[in-house]
N, C-alpha and C positions, 0 to 999 in steps of 0.2 A: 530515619531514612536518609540514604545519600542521597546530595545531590543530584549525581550521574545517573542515580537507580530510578530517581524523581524523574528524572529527564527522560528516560526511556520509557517508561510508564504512559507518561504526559506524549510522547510521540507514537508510540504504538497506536493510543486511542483515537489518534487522528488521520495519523497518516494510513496507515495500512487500507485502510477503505479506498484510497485511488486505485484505481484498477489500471493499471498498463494497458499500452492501445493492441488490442488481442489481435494477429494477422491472421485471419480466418483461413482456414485449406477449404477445398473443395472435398467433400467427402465425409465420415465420419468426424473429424476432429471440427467441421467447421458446426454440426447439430450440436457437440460436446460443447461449443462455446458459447450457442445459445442455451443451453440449457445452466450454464455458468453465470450468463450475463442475465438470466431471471429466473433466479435462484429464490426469490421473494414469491414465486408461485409455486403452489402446491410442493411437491417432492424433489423438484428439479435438482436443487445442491445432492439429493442423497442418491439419485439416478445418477448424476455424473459422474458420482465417486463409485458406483457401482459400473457403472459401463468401461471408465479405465482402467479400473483392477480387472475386467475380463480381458480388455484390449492387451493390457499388459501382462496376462496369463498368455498368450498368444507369444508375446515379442517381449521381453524383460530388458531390453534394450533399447526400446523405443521413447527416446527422449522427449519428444514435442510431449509423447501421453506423463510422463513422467514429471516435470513440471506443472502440466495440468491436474494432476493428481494431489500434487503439494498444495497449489492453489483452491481445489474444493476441499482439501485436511484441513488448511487455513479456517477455513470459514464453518467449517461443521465444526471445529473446536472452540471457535468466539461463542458458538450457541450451545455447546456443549455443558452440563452440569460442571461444576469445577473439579472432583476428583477426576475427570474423565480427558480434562484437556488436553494433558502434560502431554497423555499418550498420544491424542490426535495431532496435537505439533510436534512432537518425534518424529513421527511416521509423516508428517509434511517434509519437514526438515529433510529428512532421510534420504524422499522422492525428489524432491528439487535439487537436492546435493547433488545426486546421482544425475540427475539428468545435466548438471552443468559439468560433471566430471565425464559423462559420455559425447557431450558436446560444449567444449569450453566458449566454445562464439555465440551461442545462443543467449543472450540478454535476456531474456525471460525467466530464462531457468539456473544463471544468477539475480535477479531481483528476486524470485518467490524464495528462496534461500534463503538471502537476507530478511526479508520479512517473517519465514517460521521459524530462522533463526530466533527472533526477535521478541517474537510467542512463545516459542519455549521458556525463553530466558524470563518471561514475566509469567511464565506460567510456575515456576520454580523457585521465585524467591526474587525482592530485591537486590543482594549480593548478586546471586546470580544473572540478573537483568544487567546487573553494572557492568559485569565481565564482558557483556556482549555488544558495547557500546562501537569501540574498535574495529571489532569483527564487520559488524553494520554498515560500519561507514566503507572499511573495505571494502563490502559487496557492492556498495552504492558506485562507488568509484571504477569499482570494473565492472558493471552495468554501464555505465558514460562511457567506458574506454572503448566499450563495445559497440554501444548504440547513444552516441553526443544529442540525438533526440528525444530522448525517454524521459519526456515530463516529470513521470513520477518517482523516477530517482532523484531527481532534482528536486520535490518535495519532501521525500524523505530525509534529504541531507541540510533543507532548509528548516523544517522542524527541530533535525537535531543542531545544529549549528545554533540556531534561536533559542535552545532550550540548555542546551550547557553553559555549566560557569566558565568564565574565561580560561582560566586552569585548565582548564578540560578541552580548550579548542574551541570553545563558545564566542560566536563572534553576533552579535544582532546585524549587522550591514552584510557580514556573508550572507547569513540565516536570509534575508530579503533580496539579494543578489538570486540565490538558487530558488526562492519563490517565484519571484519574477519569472525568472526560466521557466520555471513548471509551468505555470498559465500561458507564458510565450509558445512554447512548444505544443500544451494540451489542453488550447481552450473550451474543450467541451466537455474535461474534467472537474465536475462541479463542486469534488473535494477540495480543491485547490483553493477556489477562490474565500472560503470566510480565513481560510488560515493565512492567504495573503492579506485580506481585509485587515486582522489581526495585529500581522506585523505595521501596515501602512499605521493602524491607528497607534501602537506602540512608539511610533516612532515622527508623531504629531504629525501625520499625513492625512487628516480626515477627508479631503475631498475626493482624495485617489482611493481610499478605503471605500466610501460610499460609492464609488464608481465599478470599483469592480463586482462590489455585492448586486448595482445593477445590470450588470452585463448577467451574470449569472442567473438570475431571472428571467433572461432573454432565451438562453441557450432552450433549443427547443428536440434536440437527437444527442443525449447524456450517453456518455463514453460507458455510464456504468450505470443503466435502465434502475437497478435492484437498489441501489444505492442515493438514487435522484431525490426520491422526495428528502431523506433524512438531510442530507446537504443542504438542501431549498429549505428546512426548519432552523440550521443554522445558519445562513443567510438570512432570513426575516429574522432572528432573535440579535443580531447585529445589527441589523436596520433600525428594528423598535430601538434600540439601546442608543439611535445616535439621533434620534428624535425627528422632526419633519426638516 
């Protein structure tokens, strides 16, 4: 295994679970997001994906749906069998392209991009995860250009930065530079904090480590409902691990 290929593997499985802070509309798309953001109940992820593909039978141009579309492909492909995936992150991929090529301002629909970019490429082979190393960061970086607030691009780019060899652009004080960031901008993103924990303890900060893991315990309205408890198991398996 490459490195590089290690390294995207090792961030895919972490990061992609931030969920971006979703600006709700008034109207359809804002139901479409709760049905996204507890997607851990009953059908909801496969309702959503079904209600955009109608929306989008309607209007094939409609980018906000188009993005959201990539984002429930995302995630019906992590739970998908594995012959089945490739195809669900294509067709993610495909939807979030498009919608950032129908509106290149829209930071969302460059981040989910980057992300089923990122899926696909692990869905297809290490080689092929490594090629998309570049591309990733790209995205990450004109997500920030777009929107200098977007926590979880600043997670994604701390992951990979923390996770590459230096060769590669791997720097450990970047990697915790743009961690930092991400919890500064999205503290109710409860992905964030064990992987800043992570880096603080990597880098003989144990008190600040323990610190953040208890902030995150505290957070009581999680950016990503569907996603809260698994967070909050990695947060207590960090705690246990650094003793009373």
């Amino acid at each position: 295994m490459s490195p590089s290929a290690a390294c995207l593997l090792l961030l895919l499985a972490g990061s992609a679970s931030a969920e971006p802070p979703v600006v709700l509309s008034s109207g359809p798309l804002a139901a479409l997001d709760q049905l996204y953001l507890h997607r851990d109940q009953g059908d909801n992820l496969e309702r959503s994906r079904r209600l955009l593909e109608e929306r989008l039978q309607r209007d094939p141009k409609d980018a906000p749906a188009l993005w959201r579309l990539g984002r429930s492909l995302v995630r019906l492909g992590e739970a998908a069998p594995k012959k089945e995936k490739a195809d669900l992150f294509f067709r993610a991929e495909a939807a979030a392209a498009r919608a950032a090529e129908l509106d290149p301002k829209d930071a969302e629909a460059a981040y989910w991009s980057g992300v089923a970019m990122g899926r696909k490429g692990q869905s297809q082979g290490l080689w092929s995860s490594a090629f998309m190393i570049k591309p990733i960061r790209r995205r990450m970086e004109q997500v920030l250009a777009l929107d200098p607030g977007h926590g979880r691009a600043h997670l994604v780019l701390g992951e990979l930065y923390r996770r590459l060899p230096g060769a590669l652009g791997g720097s450990q004080k970047r990697g915790l530079r743009e961690l930092e960031s991400a919890l500064r901008l999205s503290p109710r993103c409860t992905a964030i904090h064990p992987k800043l924990a992570e880096a603080y303890l990597d880098a003989g900060r144990t008190a600040e480590a323990r610190g953040v893991l208890e902030d995150a315990l505290q957070v009581s309205d999680p950016e990503d409902p569907a996603e809260f408890p698994d967070n909050l198991d990695d947060v207590r398996a960090l705690l246990k691990s650094l003793g009373p």
